[in-house]
C-alpha positions in Angstrom: -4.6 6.3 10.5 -4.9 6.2 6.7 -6.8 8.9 4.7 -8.2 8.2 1.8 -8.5 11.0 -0.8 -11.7 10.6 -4.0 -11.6 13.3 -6.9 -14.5 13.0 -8.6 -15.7 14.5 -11.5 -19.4 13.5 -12.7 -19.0 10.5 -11.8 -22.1 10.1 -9.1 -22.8 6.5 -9.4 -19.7 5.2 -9.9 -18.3 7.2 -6.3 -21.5 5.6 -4.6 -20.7 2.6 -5.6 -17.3 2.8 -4.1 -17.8 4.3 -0.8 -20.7 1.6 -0.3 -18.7 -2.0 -1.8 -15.1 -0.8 -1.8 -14.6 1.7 1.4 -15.7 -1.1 3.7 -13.1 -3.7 2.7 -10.8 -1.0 4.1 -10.2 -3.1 7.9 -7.4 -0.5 9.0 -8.9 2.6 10.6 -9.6 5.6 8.5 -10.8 9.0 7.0 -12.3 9.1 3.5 -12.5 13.0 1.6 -14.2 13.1 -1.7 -13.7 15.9 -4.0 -15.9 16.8 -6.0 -15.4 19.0 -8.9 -16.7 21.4 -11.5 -20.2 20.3 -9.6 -23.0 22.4 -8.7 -23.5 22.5 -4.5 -26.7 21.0 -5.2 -25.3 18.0 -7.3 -22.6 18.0 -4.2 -25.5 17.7 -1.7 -26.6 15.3 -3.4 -23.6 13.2 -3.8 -23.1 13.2 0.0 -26.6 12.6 1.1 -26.3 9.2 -1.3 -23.0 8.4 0.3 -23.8 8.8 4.2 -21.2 11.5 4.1 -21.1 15.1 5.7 -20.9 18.2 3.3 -18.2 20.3 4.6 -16.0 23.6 3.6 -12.1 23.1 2.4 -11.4 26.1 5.0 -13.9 24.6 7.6 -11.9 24.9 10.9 -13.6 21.5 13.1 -15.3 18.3 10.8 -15.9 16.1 14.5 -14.9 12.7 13.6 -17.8 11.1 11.0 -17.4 11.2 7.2 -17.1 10.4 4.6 -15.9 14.5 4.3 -17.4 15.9 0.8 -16.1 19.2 -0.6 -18.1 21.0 -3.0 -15.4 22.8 -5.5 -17.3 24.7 -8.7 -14.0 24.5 -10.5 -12.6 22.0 -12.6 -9.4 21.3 -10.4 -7.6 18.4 -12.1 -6.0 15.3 -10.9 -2.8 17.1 -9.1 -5.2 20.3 -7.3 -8.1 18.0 -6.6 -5.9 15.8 -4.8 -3.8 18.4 -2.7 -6.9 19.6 -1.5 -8.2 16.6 -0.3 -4.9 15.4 1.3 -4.4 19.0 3.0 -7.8 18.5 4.2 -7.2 15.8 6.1 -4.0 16.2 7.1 -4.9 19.8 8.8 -8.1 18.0 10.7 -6.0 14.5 11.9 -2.4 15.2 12.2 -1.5 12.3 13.3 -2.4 10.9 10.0 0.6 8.9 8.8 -0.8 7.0 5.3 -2.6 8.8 2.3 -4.3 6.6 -0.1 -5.4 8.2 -3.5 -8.1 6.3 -5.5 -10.4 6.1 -8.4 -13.6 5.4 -8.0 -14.2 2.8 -10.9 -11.6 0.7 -9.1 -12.4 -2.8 -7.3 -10.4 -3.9 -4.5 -9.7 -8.1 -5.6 -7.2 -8.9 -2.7 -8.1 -8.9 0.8 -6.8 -6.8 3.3 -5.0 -5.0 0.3 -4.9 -1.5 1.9 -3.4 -2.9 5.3 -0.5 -5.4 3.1 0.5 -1.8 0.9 1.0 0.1 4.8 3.3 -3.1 5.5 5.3 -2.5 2.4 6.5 1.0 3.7 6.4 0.2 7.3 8.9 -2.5 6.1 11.1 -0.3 3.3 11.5 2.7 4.9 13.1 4.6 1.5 9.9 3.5 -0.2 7.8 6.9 -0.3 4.5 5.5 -2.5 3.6 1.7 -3.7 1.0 0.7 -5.5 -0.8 -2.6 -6.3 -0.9 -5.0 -9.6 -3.8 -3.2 -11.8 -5.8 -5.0 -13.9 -8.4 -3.9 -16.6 -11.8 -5.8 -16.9 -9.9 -8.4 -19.8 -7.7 -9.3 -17.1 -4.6 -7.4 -19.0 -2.1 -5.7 -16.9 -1.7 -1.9 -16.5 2.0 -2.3 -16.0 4.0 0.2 -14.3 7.0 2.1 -15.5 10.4 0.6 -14.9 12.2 3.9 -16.2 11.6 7.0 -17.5 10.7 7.3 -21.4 13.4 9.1 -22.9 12.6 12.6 -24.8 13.2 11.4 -28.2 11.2 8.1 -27.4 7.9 10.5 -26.7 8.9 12.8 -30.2 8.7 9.6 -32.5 5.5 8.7 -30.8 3.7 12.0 -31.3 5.0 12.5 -35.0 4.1 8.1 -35.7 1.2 8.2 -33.7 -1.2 7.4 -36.2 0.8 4.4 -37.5 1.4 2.5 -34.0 -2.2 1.0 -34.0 -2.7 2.2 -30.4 0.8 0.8 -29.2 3.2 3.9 -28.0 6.9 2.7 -28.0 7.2 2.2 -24.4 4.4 -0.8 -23.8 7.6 -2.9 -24.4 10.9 -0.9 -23.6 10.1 0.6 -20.1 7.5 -1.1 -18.0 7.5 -3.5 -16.3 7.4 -7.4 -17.6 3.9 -8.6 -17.4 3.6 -11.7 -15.2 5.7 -10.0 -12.8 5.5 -11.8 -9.7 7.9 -10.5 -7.5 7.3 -6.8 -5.7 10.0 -4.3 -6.3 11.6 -1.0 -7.2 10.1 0.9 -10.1 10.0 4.5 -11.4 6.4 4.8 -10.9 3.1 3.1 -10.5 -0.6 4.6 -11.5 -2.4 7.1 -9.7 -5.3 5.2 -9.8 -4.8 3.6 -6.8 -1.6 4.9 -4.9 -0.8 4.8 -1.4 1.9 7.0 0.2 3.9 7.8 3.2 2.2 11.2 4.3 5.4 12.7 5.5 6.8 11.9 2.2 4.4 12.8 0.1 4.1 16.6 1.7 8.0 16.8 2.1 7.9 16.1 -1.9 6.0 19.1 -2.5 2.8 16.7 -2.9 1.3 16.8 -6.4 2.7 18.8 -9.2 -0.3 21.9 -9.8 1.1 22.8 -12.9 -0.6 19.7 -14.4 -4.1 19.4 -14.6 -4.3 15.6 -16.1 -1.5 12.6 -16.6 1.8 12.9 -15.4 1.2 13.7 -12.0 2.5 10.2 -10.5 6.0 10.6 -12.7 6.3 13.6 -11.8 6.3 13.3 -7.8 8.2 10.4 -8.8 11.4 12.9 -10.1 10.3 15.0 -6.9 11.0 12.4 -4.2 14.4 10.9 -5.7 16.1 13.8 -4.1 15.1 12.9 -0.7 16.6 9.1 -2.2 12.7 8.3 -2.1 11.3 5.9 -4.1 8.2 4.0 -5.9 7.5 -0.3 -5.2 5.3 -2.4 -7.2 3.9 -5.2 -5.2 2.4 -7.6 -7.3 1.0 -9.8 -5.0 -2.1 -7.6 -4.2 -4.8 -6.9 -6.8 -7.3 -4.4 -8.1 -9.5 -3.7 -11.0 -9.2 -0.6 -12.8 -12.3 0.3 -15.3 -10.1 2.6 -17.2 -11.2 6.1 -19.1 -15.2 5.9 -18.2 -15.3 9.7 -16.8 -12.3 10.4 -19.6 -14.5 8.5 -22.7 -17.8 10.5 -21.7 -16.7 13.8 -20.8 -13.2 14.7 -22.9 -12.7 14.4 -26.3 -9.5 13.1 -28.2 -8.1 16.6 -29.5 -9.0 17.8 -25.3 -6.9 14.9 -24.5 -4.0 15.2 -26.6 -3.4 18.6 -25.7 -3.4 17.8 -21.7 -1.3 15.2 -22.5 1.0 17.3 -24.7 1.5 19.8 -21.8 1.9 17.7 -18.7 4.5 16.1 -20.8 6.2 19.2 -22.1 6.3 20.3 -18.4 8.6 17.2 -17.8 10.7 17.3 -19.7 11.3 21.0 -19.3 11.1 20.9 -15.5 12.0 17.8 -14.7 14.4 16.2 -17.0 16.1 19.1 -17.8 15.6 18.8 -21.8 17.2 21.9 -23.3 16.0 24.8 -25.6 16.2 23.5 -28.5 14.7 19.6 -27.5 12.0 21.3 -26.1 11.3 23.6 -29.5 11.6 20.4 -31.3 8.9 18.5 -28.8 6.4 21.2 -29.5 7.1 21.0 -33.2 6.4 16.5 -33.1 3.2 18.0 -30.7 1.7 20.1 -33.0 2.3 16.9 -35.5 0.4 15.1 -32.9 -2.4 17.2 -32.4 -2.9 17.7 -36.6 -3.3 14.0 -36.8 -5.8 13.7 -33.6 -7.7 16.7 -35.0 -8.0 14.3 -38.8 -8.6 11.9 -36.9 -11.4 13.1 -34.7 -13.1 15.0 -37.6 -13.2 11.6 -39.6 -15.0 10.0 -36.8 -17.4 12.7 -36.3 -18.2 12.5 -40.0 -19.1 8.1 -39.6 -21.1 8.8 -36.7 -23.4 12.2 -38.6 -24.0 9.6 -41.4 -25.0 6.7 -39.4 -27.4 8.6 -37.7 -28.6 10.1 -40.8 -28.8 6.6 -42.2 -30.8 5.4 -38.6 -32.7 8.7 -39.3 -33.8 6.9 -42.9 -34.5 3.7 -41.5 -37.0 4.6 -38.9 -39.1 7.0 -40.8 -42.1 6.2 -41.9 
């Protein structure tokens, strides 16, 4: 059995579209959760009534066997809560579940069968704990996975430079993966957006990091399972297309952003990599850096757009 956990965040048409085109490409049997966050019950109700699915409680104590399950939480519960909740979910109502799959929603499954090849690759590797697929955005680029991690100093110089790297962080190169990888293997981690697990793994890991509410979530359970000598596979053989940053784009903006980012990372490096006092004083000091030129940046933008709409003001008055 493979569960299949959806956090959504006002993303309504986007997580109908999935459940009705991508869910049923899904051949190997299976429960579906969505989550749906910092949503109204009404806009919830809604959401499940488009999808066929069955509005339920986190707490409920039976579900019977239909779904999709939709919880209604009023709370914004991030990438790492949203997800715990809707793996817990399922794992208290099917026990015997042994696969959890965690998806986006603006995601296309290209390769068929894909969900039933990524079970073989950890029925097959049994210190292989999650595995994702190749991701592609809608150019056909590759969002390339992370061969090792990105060293504290290497994340300092990008948040102090980060105006000057015309949107090209120092690690595109140094530690991913190659593109045009063709051959699966070992990594440090692959992308949440569409990441299948071994249950029994993933809840032995202490499942997904709460302490982060956006990014880092997938390198952080990454530094969790490598006690257990637990790992992360990239099998590039099987495809999907990733529609990157739609709900991100409409709904946070770039200072918002920044300072997630900022603090997921802080929180690895502190907790995680074991960076010492006074790396971790310096980080804050290249974040604040960060942050100043985001904030510059974001206030020169919102000055271009005020006068081209003053100047499409002037245009179309009579």
């Amino acid at each position: 059995m493979l569960g299949i956990v959806l956090v959504v965040y006002k993303s309504f048409e986007d997580t109908v579209s999935f459940v009705k085109h991508e869910l049923p490409k899904i051949g190997c049997p299976n429960k579906a959760v969505i989550v749906d966050v910092a949503a109204a019950l009404a806009s919830t109700q809604r959401l499940a009534a488009a999808c066929g699915g069955v509005l339920v409680a986190a707490d409920a104590e039976s579900v019977g066997e239909g779904g999709p399950f939709v919880l209604h939480a009023a709370a914004n519960l991030g990438y790492a809560k949203g997800n715990n909740l809707g793996a817990r979910f399922l794992l208290r109502h099917f026990p015997g579940m042994q696969w959890l799959l965690f998806s986006n929603t603006d995601v296309e499954l290209l390769t068929p069968r894909l969900t039933e090849a990524l079970i073989a690759v950890l029925q097959d590797r049994a210190d292989v704990a999650c595995v994702g697929p190749k991701v592609l955005s809608p150019d056909g680029t590759e969002q390339l996975p992370f061969d090792k991690p990105i060293p504290i100093g290497t994340a300092m110089w990008h948040n102090v430079a980060f105006p000057f790297l015309r949107g090209r962080p120092p690690w595109e190169t140094a530690y991913k993966l190659r593109p045009g990888t063709s051959v699966g293997q070992y990594c440090y981690w692959v992308s949440g957006c569409f990441l299948m697990s071994r249950a029994a793994d993933f809840v032995a890991a202490g499942m997904f990091d709460e302490e982060t509410f956006l990014y880092g979530e997938e390198v952080i359970l990454s530094e969790r399972l490598r006690p257990r000598e637990r790992h992360f596979y990239y099998e590039p053989s099987l495809e999907i297309r990733h529609h990157c940053g739609k709900t991100i784009s409409r709904y946070l903006q770039n200072p918002a952003l920044a300072r997630i980012d900022l603090a997921s990372s802080l929180h690895y490096y502190r907790t995680y990599r074991r960076a010492n006092a006074a790396l971790i004083l310096l980080f804050r000091c290249c974040g604040a850096i960060r942050l100043l030129w985001v904030r510059l940046a974001y206030a020169r933008y919102e000055r271009r757009r005020a006068r081209a709409l003053r100047a499409e003001e002037a245009r179309s008055a009579p």
